[in-house]
C-alpha positions as CSV (number, residue, x, y, z in Angstrom):
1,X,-79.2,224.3,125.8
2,X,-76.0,225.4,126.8
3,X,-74.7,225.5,130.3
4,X,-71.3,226.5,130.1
5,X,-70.8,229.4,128.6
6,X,-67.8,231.3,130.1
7,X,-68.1,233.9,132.7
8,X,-71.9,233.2,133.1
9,X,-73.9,230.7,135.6
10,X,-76.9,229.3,134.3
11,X,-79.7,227.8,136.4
12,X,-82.3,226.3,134.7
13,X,-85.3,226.8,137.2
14,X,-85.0,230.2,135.9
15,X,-85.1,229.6,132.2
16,X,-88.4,231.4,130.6
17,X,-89.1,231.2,126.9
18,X,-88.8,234.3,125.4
19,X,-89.8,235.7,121.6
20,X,-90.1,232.6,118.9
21,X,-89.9,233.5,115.3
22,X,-90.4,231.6,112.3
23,X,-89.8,231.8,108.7
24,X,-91.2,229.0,106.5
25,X,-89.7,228.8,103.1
26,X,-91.7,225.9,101.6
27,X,-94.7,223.8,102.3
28,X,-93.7,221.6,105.4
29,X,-94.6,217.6,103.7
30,X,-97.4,215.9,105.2
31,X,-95.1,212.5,104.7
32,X,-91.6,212.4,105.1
33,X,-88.7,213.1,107.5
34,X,-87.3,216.5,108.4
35,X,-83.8,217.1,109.9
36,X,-82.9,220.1,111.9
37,X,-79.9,222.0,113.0
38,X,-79.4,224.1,116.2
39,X,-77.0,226.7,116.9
40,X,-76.2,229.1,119.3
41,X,-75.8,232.5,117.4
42,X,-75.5,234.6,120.9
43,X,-75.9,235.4,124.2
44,X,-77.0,238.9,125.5
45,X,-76.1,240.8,128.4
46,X,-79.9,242.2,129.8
47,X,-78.8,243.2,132.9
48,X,-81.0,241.4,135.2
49,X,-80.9,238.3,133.1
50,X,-78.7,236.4,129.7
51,X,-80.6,236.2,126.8
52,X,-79.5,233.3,124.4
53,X,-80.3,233.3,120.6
54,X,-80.6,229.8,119.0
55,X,-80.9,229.2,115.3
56,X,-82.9,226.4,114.5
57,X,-83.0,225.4,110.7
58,X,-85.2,222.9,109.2
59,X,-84.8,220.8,105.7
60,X,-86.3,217.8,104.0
61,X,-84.2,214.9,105.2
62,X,-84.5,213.4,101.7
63,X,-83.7,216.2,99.4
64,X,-81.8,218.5,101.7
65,X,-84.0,221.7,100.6
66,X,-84.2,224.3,103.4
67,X,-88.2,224.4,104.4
68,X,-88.3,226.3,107.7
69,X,-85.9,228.8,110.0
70,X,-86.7,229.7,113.6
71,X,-85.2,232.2,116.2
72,X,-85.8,231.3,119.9
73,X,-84.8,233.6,122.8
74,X,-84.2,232.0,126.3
75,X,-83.7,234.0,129.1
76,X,-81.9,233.4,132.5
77,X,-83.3,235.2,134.9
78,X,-80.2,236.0,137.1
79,X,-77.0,235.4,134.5
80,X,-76.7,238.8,133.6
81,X,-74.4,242.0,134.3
82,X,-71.9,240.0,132.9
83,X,-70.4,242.9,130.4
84,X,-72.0,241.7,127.1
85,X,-73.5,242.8,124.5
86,X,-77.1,244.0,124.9
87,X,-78.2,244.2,121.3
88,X,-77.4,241.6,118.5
89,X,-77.5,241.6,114.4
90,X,-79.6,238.7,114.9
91,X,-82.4,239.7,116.5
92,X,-85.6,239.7,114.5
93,X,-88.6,242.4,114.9
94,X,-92.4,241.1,114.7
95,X,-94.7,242.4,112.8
96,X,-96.9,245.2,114.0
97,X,-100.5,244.5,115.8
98,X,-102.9,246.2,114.0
């Protein structure tokens, strides 16, 4: 999580879990270890809130092989209107309910 991110105030009794999306590449291993990687890829501007993008990439420890990606969105209620952007390359659409 980041906390100081300039020009924007976080407080983290207002942090709510947004949209989670996952792409699995490969069978996850019923034995082994896994190693992930986090990164920040950006933070939104939603007006009545920030809206941070994290990256999180997962690979078999042992053979480095990428098995899994993830896109998480937490928003801070309150750290917005702070001139961002409000839209980002990033961003992943669900798939449609039938």
């Amino acid at each position: 999580m980041i906390l100081d991110w300039p020009g924007i105030q976080f407080d983290l009794a207002r942090a709510l879990h947004g949209d989670h999306y996952i792409e699995l590449y490969a069978p996850l291993p019923a034995e082994g270890s896994l190693r992930s990687e986090t990164r920040v890829v950006d933070v939104l501007d939603k007006g009545s809130g920030a809206l941070i993008i994290s990256e999180i990439t997962t690979f078999d420890a042992r053979s480095g092989k990428k098995l899994a990606m993830q896109l998480k969105n937490k928003k801070m209620v309150g750290s917005g209107n702070f001139g961002g952007a409000r839209m980002s390359p990033h961003e992943k659409r669900g798939a449609e309910i039938p």
